[in-house]
N, C-alpha and C positions, 0 to 999 in steps of 0.2 A: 548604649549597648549595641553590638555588632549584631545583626540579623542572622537567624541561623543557616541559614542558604552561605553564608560569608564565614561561619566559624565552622562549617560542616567541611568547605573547602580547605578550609585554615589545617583542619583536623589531617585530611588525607595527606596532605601537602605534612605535615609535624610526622605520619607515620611511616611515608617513604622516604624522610629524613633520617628518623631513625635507624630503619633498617638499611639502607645506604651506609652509615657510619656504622654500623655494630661491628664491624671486623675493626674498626682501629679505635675501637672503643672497649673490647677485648683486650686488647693488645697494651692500653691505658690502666688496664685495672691489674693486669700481669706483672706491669711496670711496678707499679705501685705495693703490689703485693708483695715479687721479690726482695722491694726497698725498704721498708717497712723502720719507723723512727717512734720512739718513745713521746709523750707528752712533753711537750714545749720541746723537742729537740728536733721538729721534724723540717729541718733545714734542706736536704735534698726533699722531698717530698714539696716545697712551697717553691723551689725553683725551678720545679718540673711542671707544677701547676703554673708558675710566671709564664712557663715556654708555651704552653699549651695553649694558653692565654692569647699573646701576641701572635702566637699563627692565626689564631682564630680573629685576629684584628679589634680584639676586645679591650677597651683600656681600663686599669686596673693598679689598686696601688697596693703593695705589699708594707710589712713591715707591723700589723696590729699587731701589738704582744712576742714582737718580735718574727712570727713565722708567719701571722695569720694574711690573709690577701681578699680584698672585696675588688668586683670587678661591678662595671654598668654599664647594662646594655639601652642604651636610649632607642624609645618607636617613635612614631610622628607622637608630636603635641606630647612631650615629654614632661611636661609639668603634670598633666593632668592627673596623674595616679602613679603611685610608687610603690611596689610589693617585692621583698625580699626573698628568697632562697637561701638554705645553707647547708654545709655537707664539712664534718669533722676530716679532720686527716691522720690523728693521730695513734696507733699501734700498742701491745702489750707486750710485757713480758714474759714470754712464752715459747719455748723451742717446738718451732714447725713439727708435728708427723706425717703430715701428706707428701703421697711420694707421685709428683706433677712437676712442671716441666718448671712452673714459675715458683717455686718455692721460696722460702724466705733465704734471703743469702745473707740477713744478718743476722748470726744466731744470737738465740736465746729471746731473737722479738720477731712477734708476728702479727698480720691484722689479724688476729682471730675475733674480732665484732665485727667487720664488715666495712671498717670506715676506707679502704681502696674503693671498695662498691661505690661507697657513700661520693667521694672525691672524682671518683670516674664519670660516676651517672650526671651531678652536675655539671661537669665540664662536656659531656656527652647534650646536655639539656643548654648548655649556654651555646654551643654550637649550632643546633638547631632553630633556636632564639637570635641569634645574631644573623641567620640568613633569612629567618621572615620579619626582622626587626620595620621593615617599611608596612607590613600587614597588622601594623596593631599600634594601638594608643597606649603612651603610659612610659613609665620604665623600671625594670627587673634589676635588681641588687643584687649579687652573686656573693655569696661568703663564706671563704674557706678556713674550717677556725682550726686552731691548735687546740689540742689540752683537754679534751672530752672526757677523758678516765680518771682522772683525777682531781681531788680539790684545789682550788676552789673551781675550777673549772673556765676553760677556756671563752666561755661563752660570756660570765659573769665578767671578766677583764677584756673582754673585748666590747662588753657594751659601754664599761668604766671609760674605753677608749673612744667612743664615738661611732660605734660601726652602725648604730642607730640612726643616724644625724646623716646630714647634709649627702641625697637628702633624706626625708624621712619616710619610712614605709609602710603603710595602712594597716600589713600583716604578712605573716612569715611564714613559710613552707618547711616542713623536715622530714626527712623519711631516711628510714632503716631496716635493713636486713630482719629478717624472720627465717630461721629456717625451718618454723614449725608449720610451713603454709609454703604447696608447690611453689615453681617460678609462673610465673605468667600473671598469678594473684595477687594481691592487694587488701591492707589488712584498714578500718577507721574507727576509732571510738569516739563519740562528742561527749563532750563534756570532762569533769577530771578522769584524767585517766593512768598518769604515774606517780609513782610515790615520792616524797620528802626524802633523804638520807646524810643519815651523822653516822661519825663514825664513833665509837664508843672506846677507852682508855682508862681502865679500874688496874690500879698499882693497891693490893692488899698487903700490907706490913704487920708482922708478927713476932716473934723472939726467935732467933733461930736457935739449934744445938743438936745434940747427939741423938738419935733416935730412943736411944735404950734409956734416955732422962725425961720424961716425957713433963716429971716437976719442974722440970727447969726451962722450958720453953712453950710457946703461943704457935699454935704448926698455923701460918696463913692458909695453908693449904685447905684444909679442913675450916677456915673461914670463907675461904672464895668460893668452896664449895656448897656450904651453906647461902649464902648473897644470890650465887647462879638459880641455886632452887625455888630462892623464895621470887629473883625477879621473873624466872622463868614461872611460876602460880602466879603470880598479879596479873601478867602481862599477857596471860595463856586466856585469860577469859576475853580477852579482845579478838584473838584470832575467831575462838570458839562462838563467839556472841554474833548474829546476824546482823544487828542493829548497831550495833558497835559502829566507832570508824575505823576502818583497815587498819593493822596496826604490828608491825613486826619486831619482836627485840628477837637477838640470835646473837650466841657468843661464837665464833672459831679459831680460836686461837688462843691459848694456855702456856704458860712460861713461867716456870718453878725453877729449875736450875739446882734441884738439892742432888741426891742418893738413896739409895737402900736404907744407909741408916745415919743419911746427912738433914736435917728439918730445914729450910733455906727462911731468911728474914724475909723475903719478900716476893709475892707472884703477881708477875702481869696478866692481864686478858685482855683480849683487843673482840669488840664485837659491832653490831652497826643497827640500828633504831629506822625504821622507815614506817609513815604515815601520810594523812593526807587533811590537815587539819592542822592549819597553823596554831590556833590557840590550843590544842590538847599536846600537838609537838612540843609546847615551851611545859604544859605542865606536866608532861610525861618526863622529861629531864629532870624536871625537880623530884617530880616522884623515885623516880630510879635512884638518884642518889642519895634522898635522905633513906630509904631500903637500905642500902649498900653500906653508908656510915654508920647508922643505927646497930647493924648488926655487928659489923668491928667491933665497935665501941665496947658492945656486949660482952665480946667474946674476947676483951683485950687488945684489939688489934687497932687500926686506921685503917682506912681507906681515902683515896685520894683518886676521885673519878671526873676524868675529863671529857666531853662531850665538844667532838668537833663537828661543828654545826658545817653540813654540807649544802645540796641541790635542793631546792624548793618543790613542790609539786607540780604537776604536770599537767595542765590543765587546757584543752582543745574548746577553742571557741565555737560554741554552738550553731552559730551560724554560717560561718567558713567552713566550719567540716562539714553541714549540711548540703552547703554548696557543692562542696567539693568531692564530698558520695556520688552527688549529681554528675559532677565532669568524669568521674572514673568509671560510674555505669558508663557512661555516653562511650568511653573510648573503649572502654575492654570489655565490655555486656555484665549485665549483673551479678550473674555465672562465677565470675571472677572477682569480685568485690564484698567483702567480708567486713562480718562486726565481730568486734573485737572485744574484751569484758577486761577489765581492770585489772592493769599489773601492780605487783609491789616490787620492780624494779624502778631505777630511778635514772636519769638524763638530765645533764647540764642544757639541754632546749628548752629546761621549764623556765631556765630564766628570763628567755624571751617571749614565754606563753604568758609571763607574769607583768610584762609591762607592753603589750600587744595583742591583739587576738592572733591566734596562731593556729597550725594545723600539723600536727606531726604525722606523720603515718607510717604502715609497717608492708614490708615488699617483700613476697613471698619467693625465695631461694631456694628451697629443696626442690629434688629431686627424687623419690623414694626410688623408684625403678633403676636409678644410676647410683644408688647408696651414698647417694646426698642428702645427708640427715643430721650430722654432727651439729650440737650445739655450738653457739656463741662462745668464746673466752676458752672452748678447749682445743687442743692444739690438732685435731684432725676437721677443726672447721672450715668448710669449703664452701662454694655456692656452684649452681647452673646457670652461666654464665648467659644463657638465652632472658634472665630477668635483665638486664643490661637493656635489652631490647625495651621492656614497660618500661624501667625507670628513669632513663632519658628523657622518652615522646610524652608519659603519662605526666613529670612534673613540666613539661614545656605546654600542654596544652592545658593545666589547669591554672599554669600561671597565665596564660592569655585570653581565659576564659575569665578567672579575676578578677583582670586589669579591665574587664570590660564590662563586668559587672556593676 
């Protein structure tokens, strides 16, 4: 372990790094915003990080899963220790409302989660790392993954691919946009901290006909809506229960397709299950659907409910985050460093929480005073681009704090 008179130096030397690059570290995240690519399509987006890359004289092999890119950055005695980083790249389907200079120019997608932030600050953080690469033992993994928004999730085929391996990493770093926490802060929770998600697929079939017949057909409608109420009481006392474990079902989306006085044979709903407890997750799916069949069955009808098993739980290794509380008071004062209480949102990072000790954290974006407040996923989400400035210096000095650990 590096003395701290040597990592106190290390530290200054990472924050007038930083702020040195912030202007074309801006400029990187603008890029990125304007350009903005869908899950596994973000083909400009990995060739722009390739560039980024080779200026920075960092070698790096592209092509995981098609888009994704690891780079590695070797310090003296590069065996010694191995610890990864990674930052999504990939966009939503979303037509931009902010009206700024770098707005989306491909419509109908935008980052609206923050993953240009996410792509910038790393590549902002490998830069910084690649000039005091002589100041430190060990060596940093850089990885830029596709496919975060969607199943199965970019993270899960990129491990299938080896971004694990050769060589191998002790523990992995993630962070992400908040915009419910100014910029300048920094958000950590130890321990589990995001939820499981499936996405949920109930096709109710009933007799269709004429409304005015009501003998002559089964309305699915008025069974799907029964199904929703009752899993909506089972599933209500897990919210409501303290003791419980976390536990969400939610239906959004209904699809009848009949009339005024048309009964349709058949209604979709599409909805999504999130938890944090692998063995109640498999028997909450079974409970869900024998609910759901039981009651067709009843009332004449089928059901045919499919459960598409998603992202695992999220779970922050207790002692890396413990650490790693430590390294972000050190750099930004306590003042700025927040605990954070258990979401039931979910991230394809838990798959690498799941076979690694890991540390995700959350980087605080707003702005209230500039009317930087918009949530994540809506289309007037934006950030204060001065967090650009922590998330660079903060994830380079906690990865060489780490490595030294």
């Amino acid at each position: 372990m590096k003395n701290s008179t040597s990592l106190q130096s290390i530290k200054k030397k990472i924050q007038a790094l930083a702020t040195k690059n912030i202007s074309e570290l801006v400029q990187v995240r603008r890029h990125l915003h304007q350009h903005p690519e869908l899950s596994f399509q973000e083909i400009k987006t990995s060739k722009f990080i390739a560039q980024k890359l080779k200026e920075f004289n960092i070698p790096f092999k592209s092509g995981y899963v098609k888009t994704g890119i690891v780079a590695i950055i070797k310090g003296k005695n590069p065996a010694k220790k191995v610890i990864a980083l990674r930052a999504d790249m990939d966009a939503l389907p979303i037509i931009e409302a902010n009206n700024v200079s770098y707005c989306s120019k491909n419509k109908g997608v935008m980052h609206a989660c923050g993953h240009d932030v996410h792509s910038a600050s790393l590549l902002g953080t490998a830069k910084i790392l690649q000039e005091l690469r002589n100041e430190f033992e060990g060596t940093i993994k850089l990885i830029f993954q596709p496919g975060e928004e969607v199943l199965p999730g970019g993270a899960s085929l990129m491990i299938q691919e080896g971004v694990l391996k050769n060589p191998i990493p002790k523990s992995i770093y993630g962070q992400h946009v908040f915009p419910s926490m100014e910029a300048g802060t920094v958000g950590f929770k130890k321990g589990m901290y995001m939820a499981s998600t499936d996405e949920l697929y109930l096709t109710v079939t009933g007799k269709g006909g004429h409304a005015a017949m009501p003998a002559e057909y089964i309305n699915p409608i008025i069974i799907a809506s029964e199904i929703l109420l009752a899993l909506n009481a089972e599933f209500m006392t897990y919210k409501s229960n303290k003791t419980a474990i976390p536990t969400v079902l939610a239906f959004g989306k209904v699809s009848a397709n009949g009339a005024t006085n048309v009964i349709p044979e058949k209604i979709a709903i599409e909805g999504t299950f999130r938890t944090m407890d692998e063995k109640w997750r498999k028997a909450a799916h079974i409970k869900m659907k024998k609910i759901a069949s039981d009651i067709a069955k009843k009332r004449g009808g089928a059901c045919i409910f499919e459960v598409r098993k998603g992202y695992p739980f999220l779970v922050n290794d207790e002692s890396l985050t413990t650490r790693s509380i430590a390294y972000a008071i050190d750099y930004l004062g306590k003042n700025n460093v927040e605990e954070l209480p258990l979401r039931m949102t979910a991230e394809d990072f838990a798959y690498y929480s799941q076979v690694m000790p890991a540390c995700f954290y959350r980087l605080g974006t707003a702005n209230k005073k500039k009317g930087i407040t918009s949530g994540v996923h809506t289309p007037t989400f934006d950030i204060d681009e001065k967090a650009l400035l922590v998330s660079s210096g903060l994830m380079a000095w906690m990865a060489i704090n780490e490595l030294s650990a």
